[in-house]
LUMGUPA-953378 format. One line per field, with one value per residue (C-alpha): x, y, z; residue number from 1; residue in three letters. Coordinates in steps of 0.25 Angstrom, whole numbers, m for minus. Layout:
% residues N
u X;...
v Y;...
w Z;...
n NUM;...
res ALA;...
//
This chain:
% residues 426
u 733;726;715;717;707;697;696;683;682;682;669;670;661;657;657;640;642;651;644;631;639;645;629;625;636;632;618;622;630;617;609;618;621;606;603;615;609;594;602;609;595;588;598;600;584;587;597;591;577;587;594;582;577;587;597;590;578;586;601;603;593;597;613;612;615;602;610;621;626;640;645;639;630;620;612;598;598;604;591;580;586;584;571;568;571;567;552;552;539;532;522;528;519;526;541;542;541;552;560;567;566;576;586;588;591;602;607;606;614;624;627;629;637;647;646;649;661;666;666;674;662;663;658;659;650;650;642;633;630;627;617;611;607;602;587;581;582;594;596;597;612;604;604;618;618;608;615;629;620;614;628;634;624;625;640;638;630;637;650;650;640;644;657;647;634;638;639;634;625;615;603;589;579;566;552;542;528;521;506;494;490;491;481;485;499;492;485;498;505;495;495;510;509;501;511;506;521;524;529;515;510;519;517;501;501;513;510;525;529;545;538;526;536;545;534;542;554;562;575;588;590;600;600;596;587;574;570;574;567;553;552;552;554;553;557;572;572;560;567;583;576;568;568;571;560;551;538;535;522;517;525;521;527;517;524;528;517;510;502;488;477;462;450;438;429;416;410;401;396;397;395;392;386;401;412;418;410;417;415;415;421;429;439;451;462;472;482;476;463;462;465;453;444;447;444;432;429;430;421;410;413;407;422;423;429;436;444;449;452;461;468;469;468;481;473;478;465;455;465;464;451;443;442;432;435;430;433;432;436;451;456;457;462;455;449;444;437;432;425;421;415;411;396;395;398;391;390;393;398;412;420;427;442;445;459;467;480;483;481;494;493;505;508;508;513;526;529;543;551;565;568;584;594;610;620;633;623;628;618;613;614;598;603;615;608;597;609;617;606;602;617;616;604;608;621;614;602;615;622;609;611;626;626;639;631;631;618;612;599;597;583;573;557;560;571;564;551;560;565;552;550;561;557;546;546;540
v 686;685;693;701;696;708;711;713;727;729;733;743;742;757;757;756;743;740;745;738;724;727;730;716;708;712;709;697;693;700;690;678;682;682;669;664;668;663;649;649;654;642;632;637;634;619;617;623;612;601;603;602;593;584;586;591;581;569;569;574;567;554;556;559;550;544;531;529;516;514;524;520;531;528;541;542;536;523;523;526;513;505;509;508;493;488;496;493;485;493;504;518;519;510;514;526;514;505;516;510;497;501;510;497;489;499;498;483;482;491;485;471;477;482;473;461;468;470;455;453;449;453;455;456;467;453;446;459;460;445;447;459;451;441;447;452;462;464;472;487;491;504;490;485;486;476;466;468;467;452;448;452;444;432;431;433;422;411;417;423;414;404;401;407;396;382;371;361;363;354;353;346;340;348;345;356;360;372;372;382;377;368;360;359;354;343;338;338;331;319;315;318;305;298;295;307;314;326;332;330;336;349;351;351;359;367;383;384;386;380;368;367;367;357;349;351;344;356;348;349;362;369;380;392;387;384;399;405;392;393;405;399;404;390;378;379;378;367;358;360;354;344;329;323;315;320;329;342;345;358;370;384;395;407;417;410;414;406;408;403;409;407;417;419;427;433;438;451;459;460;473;468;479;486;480;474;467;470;457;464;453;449;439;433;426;417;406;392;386;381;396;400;390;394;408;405;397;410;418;409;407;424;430;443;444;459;451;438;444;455;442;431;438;438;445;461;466;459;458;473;474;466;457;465;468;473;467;465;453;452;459;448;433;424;416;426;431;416;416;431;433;419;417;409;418;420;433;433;419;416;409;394;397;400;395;406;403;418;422;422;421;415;405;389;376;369;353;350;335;335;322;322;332;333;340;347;342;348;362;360;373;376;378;384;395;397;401;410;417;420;423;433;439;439;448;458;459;462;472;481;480;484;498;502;504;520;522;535;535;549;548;554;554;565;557;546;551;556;542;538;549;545;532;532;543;554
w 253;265;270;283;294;297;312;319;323;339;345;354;367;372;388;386;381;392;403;399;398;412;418;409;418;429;427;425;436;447;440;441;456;458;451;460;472;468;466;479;485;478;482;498;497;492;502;515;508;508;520;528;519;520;530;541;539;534;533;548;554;549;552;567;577;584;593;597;603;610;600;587;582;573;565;562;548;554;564;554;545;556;561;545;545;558;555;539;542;553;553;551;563;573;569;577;591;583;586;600;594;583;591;599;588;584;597;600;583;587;601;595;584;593;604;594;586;601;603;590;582;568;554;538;529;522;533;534;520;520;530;523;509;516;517;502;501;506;520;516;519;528;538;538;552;555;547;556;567;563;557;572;578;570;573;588;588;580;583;597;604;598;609;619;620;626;616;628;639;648;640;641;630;632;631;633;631;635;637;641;655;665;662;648;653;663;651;642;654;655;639;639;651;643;633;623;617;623;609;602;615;614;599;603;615;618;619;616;603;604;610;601;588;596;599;616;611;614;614;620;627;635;647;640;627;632;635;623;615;623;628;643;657;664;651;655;670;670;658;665;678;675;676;662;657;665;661;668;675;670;672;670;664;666;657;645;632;624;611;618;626;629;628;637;630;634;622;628;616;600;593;578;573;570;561;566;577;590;603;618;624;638;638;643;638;646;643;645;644;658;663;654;660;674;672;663;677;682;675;674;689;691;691;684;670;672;683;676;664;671;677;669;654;647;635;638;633;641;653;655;651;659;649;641;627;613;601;587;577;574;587;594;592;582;594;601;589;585;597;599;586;582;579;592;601;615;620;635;637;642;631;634;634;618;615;606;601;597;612;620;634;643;654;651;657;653;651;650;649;649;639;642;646;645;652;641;629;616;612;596;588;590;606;602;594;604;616;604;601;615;619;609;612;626;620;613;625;633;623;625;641;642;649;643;629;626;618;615;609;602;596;602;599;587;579;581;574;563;560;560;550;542;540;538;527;535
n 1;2;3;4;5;6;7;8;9;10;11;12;13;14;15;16;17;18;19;20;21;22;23;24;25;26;27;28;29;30;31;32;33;34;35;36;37;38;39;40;41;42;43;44;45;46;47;48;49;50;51;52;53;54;55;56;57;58;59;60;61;62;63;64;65;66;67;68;69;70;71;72;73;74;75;76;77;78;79;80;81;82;83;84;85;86;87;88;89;90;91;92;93;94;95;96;97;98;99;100;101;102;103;104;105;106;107;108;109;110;111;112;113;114;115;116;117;118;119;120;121;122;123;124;125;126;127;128;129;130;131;132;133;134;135;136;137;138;139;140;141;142;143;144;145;146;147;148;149;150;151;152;153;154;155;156;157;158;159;160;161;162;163;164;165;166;167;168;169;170;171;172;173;174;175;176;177;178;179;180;181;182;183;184;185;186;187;188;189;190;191;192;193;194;195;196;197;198;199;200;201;202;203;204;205;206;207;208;209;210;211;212;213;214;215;216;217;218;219;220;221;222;223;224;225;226;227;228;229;230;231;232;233;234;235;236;237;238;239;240;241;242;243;244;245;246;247;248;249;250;251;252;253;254;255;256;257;258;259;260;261;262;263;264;265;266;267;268;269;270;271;272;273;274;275;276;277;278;279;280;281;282;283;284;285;286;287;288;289;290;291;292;293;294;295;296;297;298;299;300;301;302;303;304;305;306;307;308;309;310;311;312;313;314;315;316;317;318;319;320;321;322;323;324;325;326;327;328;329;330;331;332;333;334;335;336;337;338;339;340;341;342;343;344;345;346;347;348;349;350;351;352;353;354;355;356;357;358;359;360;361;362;363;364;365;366;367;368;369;370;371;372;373;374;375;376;377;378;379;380;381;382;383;384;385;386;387;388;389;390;391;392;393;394;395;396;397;398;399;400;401;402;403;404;405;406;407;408;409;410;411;412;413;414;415;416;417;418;419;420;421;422;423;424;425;426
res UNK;UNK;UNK;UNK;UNK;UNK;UNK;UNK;UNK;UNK;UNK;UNK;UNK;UNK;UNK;UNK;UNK;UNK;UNK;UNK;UNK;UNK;UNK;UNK;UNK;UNK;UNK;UNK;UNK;UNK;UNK;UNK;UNK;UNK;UNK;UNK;UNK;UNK;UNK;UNK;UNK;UNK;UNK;UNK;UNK;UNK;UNK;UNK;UNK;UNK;UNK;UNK;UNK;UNK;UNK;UNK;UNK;UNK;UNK;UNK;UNK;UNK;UNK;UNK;UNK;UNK;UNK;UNK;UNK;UNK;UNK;UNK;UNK;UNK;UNK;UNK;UNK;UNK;UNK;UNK;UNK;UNK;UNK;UNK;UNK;UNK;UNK;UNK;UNK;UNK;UNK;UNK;UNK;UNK;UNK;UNK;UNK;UNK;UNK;UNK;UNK;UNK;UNK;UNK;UNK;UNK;UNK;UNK;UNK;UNK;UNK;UNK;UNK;UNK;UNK;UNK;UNK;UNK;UNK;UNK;UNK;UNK;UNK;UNK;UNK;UNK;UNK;UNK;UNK;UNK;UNK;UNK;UNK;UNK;UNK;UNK;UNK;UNK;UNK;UNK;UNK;UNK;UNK;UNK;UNK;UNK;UNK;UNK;UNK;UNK;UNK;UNK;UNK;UNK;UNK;UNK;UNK;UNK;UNK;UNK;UNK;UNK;UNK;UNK;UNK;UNK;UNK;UNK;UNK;UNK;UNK;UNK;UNK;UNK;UNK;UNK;UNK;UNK;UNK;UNK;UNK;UNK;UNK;UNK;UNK;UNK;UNK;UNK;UNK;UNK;UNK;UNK;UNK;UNK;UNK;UNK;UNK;UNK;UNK;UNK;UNK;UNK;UNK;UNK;UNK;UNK;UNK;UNK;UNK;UNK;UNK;UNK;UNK;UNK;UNK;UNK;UNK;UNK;UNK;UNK;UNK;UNK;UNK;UNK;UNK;UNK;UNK;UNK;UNK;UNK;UNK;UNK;UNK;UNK;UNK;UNK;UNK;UNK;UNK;UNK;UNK;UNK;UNK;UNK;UNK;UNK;UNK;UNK;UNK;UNK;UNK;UNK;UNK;UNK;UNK;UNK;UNK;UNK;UNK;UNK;UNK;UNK;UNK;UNK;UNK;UNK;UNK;UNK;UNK;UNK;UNK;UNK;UNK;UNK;UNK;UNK;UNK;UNK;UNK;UNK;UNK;UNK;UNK;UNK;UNK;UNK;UNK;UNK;UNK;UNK;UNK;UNK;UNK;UNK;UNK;UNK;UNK;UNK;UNK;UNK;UNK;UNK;UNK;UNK;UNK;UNK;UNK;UNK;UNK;UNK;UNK;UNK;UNK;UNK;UNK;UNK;UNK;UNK;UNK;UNK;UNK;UNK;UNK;UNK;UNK;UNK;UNK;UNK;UNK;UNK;UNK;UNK;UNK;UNK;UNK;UNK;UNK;UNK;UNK;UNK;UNK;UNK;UNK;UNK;UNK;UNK;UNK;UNK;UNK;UNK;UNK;UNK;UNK;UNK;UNK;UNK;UNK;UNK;UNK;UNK;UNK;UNK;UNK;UNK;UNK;UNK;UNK;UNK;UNK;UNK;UNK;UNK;UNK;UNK;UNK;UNK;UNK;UNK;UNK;UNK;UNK;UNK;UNK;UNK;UNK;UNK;UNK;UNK;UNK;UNK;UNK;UNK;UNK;UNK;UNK;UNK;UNK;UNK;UNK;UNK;UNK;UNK;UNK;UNK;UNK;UNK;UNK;UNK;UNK;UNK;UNK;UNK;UNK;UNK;UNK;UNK;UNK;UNK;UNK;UNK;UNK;UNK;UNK;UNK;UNK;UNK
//
């Protein structure tokens, strides 16, 4: 027989019991409302910190547009990458003055970009991640753009100039040296007539360093090349006019530089008794050896130092200072501290001319023969690429000059500090 199941007596509550529950929940929920509103207090805090924090002082910042160049906007983030590459290896000190420097390049890579496209020219992310392994490490992706730009201009180059520079043109076969004076040119001229070979004479002599390496064989040229290959103002016009096998006299070109100069140097006083020792000196430098001697004629002549130096110096110091300066080792170039601080040194003798091959001064005498010339002679690839290259600077030189461009620059002193900021970690 089965046993009945006892149930469990029902306990009663008395409305105490209730009442002190009901004043319990309600405790509860004021404390869990406060605690609510201590969170959301907390949290509001947090977020007002990282909103200034971060989005007033980074994320907005970065994300607005600082240039804009025929339309194209580019935001400040885009900026500070570049300034970050193109000043990796500077001085924090020196960024802030690379600033205009970098907007330019913004503008010049953007111009080409769309000038080429406009002209049907045309590219793969293939060639652009090519071009971006190339250098190890790779090129950070933050710089993808500079690797368009250099795939751009490779293909205007081979492709688009390629049609565009002649494949024949009157050329002639060029030797040329470039020497420091006159006299030097007169002396070159004489052993050159007396059966001496020109090219051992330019590999020795020539002050120009496309001749000196070519020993002045410059070789077949055309209109155009000679400029760009010697930085010369007067080659090309002498060489295309002169009489084949015949050797120039001595023609000047008063402007053109060269890595060579010569002191006068009047050594005045030494202080030793400080490190390190510093010289008083006047001197003056110029750009031959016979020019030196002239004026060293000069001063030993009575004329005055102040004046001659502020003439003839091309030395800026001693040019603007009468020639008088103060000095210690190591500020100078290695001859002038040879002769300055060397043990035999004279105090107030005038120096011989002292030859420095650190010293650049300009001005010097050309000699030219033209050993053969030819009219619609066929241009080798070395021309070729001299004229594509300079076709394309000339394009992207005149992308820059095109008054039609709509290019508004909206940095000003402030954002610009900030970049620098921001880069730089401050």
């Amino acid at each position: 027989m089965a046993k009945k199941k006892l149930e469990k007596p029902r306990r009663e509550t008395t409305r105490r019991q209730r009442s002190r529950w009901k004043r319990q929940k309600r405790r509860q929920r004021i404390i869990l409302g406060i605690a609510i509103l201590i969170v959301v207090a907390v949290l509001s805090v947090v977020g007002v910190g990282v909103y200034q924090d971060w989005y007033v002082s980074d994320y907005k910042p970065l994300h607005e547009t600082v240039l804009e160049v025929n339309g194209t906007k580019f935001n400040m983030e885009y900026f500070t990458n570049m300034l970050r590459y193109y000043t990796q290896d500077m001085s924090p000190d020196f960024v802030f003055y690379m600033t205009d420097y970098v907007v330019d390049l913004i503008e010049r890579d953007e111009l080409i970009k769309q000038e080429a496209t406009a002209l049907g020219i045309t590219f793969s992310d293939e060639e652009v991640d090519e071009l971006m392994n190339r250098p190890d490490p790779p090129l950070d992706e933050d710089y993808r753009a500079l690797a368009v730009t250099q795939v751009l201009l490779q293909k205007m180059r081979d492709d688009y100039f390629e049609e565009r520079v002649p494949f024949y043109a009157d050329q002639r076969h060029i030797m040329a040296m470039f020497l420091e004076s006159e006299a030097q040119a007169n002396e070159v001229t004489a052993r050159i007539e007396a059966g001496e070979d020109f090219t051992a004479l330019a590999a020795e002599f020539s002050l120009d360093e496309a001749t000196k390496e070519a020993a002045g064989d410059l070789g077949w040229r055309p209109l155009g090349v000679l400029p760009l290959v010697v930085e010369s103002t007067v080659l090309e016009d002498i060489a295309f006019n002169a009489e084949v096998g015949v050797l120039s006299p001595p023609i000047l070109e008063e402007t053109k530089p060269k890595q060579v100069g010569y002191w006068l140097i009047e050594v005045i006083e030494m202080d030793e008794t400080v490190e390190p020792v510093r010289a008083e000196v006047r001197r003056i430098l110029v750009g031959s050896e016979q020019e030196a001697i002239d004026i060293r004629d000069r001063l030993e002549a009575g004329e005055d130092f102040a004046e001659l130096a502020a003439e003839f110096s091309l030395d800026t110091l001693s040019n603007t200072l009468g020639g008088e300066i103060t000095l210690s080792p190591g500020e100078s170039t290695a001859a002038f501290d040879i002769y300055v601080f060397g043990l035999e040194v004279e105090w107030g003798v005038l120096s011989q001319p002292i030859r420095d091959t650190e010293g650049s001064s300009t001005g010097g005498y050309w000699l030219i023969e033209v050993v053969a010339s030819e009219i619609a002679r066929e241009l080798d690839e070395e021309n070729r690429l001299i004229l594509k290259n300079d076709a394309l600077n000339n394009w992207i030189e005149g992308l820059s000059a095109n008054p039609e461009n709509n290019i508004v620059n909206h940095l000003d002193e402030e954002k610009i500090q900030w970049a620098v900021n921001y880069i730089s970690g401050g």
